[in-house]
N, C-alpha and C positions, 0 to 999 in steps of 0.2 A: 467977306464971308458973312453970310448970314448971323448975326448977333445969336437967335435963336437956337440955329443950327449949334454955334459954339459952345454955348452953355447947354444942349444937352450931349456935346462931346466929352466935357468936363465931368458934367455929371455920373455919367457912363465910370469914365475912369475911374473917378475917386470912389464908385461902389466897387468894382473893379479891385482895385489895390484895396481895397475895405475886405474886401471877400477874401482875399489871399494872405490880409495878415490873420483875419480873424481862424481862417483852417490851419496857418503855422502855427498861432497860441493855441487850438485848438491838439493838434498833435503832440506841441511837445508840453503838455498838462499830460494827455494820455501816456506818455513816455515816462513825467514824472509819477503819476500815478501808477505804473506798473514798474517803477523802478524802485517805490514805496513799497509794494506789496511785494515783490520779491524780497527785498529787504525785511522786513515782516515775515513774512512763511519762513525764511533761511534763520531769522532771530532764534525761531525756537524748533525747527524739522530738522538742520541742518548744525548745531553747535561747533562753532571752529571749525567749518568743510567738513565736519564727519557724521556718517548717517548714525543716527541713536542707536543704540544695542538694545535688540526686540530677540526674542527666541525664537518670533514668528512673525505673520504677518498681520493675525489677528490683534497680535499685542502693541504692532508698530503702527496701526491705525486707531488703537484705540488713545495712543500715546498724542497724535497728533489730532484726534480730535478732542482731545481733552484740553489742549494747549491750543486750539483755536478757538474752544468755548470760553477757555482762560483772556484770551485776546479781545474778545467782544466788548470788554468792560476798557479797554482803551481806545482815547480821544485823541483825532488824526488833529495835526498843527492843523490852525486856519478855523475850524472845525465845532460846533457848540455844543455835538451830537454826541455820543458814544458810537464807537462801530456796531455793535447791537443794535440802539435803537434804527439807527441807519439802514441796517440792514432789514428791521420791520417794517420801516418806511418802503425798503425798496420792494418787500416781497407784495406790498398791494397793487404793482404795478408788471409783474409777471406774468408769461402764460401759465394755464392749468397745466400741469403733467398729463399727459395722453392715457387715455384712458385703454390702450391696448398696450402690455410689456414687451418691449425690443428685446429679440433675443442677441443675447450676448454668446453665448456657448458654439465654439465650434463642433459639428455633430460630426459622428462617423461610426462604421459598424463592425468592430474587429473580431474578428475570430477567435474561441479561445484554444491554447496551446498546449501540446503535453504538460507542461509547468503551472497549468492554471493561471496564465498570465494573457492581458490582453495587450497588445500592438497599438498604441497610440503614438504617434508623431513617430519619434525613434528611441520611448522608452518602452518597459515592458511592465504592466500594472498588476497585479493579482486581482485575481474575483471569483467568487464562491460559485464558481459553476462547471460544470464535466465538459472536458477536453471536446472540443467541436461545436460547442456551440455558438451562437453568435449573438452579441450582446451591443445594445446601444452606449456609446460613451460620446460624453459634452463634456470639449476644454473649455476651462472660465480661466480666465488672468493666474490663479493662486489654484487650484484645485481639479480635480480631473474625476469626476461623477461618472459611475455604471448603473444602468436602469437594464431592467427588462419587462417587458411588457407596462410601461411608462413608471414604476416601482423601483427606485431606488434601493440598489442593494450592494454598492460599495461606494467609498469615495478614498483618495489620496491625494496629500499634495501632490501639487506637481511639481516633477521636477525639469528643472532646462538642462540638464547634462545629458550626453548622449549614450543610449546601448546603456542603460543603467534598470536595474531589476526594483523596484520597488514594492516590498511583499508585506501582506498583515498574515500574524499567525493567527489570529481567528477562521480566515480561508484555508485552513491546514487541519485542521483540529480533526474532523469527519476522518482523513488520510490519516493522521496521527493515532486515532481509537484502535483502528486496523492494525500499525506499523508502530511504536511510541517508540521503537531504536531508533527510529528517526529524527528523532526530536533534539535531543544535546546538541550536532553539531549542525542544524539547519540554519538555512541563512534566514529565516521568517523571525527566530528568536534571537539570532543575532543583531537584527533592524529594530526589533522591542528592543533587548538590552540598549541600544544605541540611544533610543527615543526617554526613555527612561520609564517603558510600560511592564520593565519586570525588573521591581525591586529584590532586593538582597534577601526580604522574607522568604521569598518562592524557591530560591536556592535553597538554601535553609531546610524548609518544610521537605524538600523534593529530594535533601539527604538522607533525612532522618527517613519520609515512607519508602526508599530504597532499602535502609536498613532494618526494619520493617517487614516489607514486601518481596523484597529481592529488587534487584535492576529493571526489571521487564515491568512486574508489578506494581513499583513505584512510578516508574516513569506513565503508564499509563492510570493509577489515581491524578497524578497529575496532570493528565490532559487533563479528565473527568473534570479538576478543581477551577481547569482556565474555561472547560465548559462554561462553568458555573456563571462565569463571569459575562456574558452575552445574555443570561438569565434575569442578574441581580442588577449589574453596574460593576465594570472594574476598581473603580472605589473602593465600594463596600467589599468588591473581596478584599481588595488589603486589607482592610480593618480587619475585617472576619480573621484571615492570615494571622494577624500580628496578636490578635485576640486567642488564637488557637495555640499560638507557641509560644503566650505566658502561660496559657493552661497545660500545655504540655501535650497538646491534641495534636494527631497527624490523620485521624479519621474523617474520611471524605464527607461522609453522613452526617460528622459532629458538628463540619467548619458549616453544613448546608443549614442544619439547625440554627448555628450562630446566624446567618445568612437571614433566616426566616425567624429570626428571635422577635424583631417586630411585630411583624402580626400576629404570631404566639401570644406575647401579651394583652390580658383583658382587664378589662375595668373590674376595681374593687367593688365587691356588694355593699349597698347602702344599706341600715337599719332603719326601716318601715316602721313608723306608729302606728299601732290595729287599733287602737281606741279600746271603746268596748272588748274586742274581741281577745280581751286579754286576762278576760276574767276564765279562759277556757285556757288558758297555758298550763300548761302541764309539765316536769319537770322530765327530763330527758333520762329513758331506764340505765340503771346499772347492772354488769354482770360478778358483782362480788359475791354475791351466795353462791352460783353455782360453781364458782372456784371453792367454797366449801365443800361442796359435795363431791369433789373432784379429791378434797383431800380425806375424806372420806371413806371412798371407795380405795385407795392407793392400802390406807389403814388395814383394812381387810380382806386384802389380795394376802395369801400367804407367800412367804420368803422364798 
């Protein structure tokens, strides 16, 4: 055989077998490295197999990226870097983000229902609009958004159980003004109490303007009061609330005052130096004399 021809057989091979160890060390790095970093995320997402106790999802996201801004400040074995700095290293070498946003949201256009609920997937949402009309709704992962006429005018979590009613009493309140017997046992203020959007105060307050108002009359001040609250911020009505029944107040008008007590208040007057112009000050009148003449004339009325 050709001498020539053999050594470039050899050759061949030994890149060959070169080539096939270097993609097994090449794999099972990637294998270690993602068996690292699951290891890593599970250290602190996942404590002991169980998922963290969040009340939501906003708080379980916030939980986890707090704990991998935490993680940045450790140095992988092998490693001279911190993961932070590494990971600055790697973002100059990324593409741009697209300058057009992917939508994410599944769209669809459901009907609204004697209930004032709209038909998404196979729950039933509430939203502030008269029975027949048709309204845009986008599922996102966590949340379930109504628009009309591209104006955003409800949103609720979403839920993944099925045939389940999902209501806010704010979409009730207009029906409520109307009807307020309807109020005590409705399921919209049942989903508040649940939520924890109607403290123990409003019970309270909503005794006392029954007794008050009567049943009928108290219970619609208190719509009036949760009006208020789409106004102000449900916040500040609690304060206001809790502010109104140390005061002993159960008037609608008084809690809207408390409400509006902020911008009620003004700035103290300052004292201006007139310079000069103070040789012209003049001493502010008194009415003591003609409280004389007042006793006076009393003198001289006859008995």
């Amino acid at each position: 055989m050709n001498p020539l021809l053999t050594a470039r057989i050899v050759e061949v091979s030994r890149q060959f077998v070169l080539g096939m160890m270097s993609q097994e060390v090449a794999r099972r790095e990637t294998r270690s490295a993602n068996v690292r970093r699951e290891k890593s995320a599970s250290s602190f997402a996942l404590p002991k197999g169980k998922v963290p106790a969040a009340s939501d999802l906003a708080e379980l996201n916030a939980k986890l990226l707090a704990d991998c801004c935490h993680d940045e400040s450790r140095i992988l074995s092998g490693r001279m870097e911190s993961i932070g700095a590494l990971l600055l290293t790697e973002k100059q070498h990324l593409l741009p983000l697209p300058t057009e946003d992917f939508e994410l949201a599944e769209v669809s256009f459901p009907r609204v229902d004697q209930a004032g609920c709209a038909k998404v997937r196979t729950n039933f949402y509430s939203v502030p609009l008269k029975a027949g009309s048709v309204v845009e709704a986008r599922v996102y992962s966590s949340v379930v958004e109504f628009r009309q006429d591209g104006v955003r005018i409800a949103q609720h979590e979403r839920s993944y159980e099925r045939a389940q009613q999902i209501l806010d009493l704010e979409h009730y309140l207009e029906v409520l003004e109307r009807k307020p017997g309807a109020l005590r046992g409705s399921k919209p203020l049942a989903q508040w109490r649940i939520q924890g959007r109607w403290p123990e105060s409003y019970d309270q307050l909503w005794e006392l303007m029954n007794e008050k108002h009567g049943r009928q009359g108290g219970t619609r001040s208190m719509v009036a009061l949760i009006c208020m609250g789409r106004e102000f911020g449900y916040a500040k009505l609690e304060t206001a609330v809790a502010q109104a029944m140390e005061l002993g107040c159960t008037d609608v008008a008084a809690i809207r005052h408390l409400l509006m007590s902020d911008e009620l208040q003004h700035a103290a007057a300052t004292t201006v130096d007139i310079g000069a112009l103070a040789a012209y000050e003049r001493p502010l009148p008194t009415m003591a004399e003609y409280n004389q003449l007042l006793c006076v004339c009393e003198s001289e009325v006859p008995a």
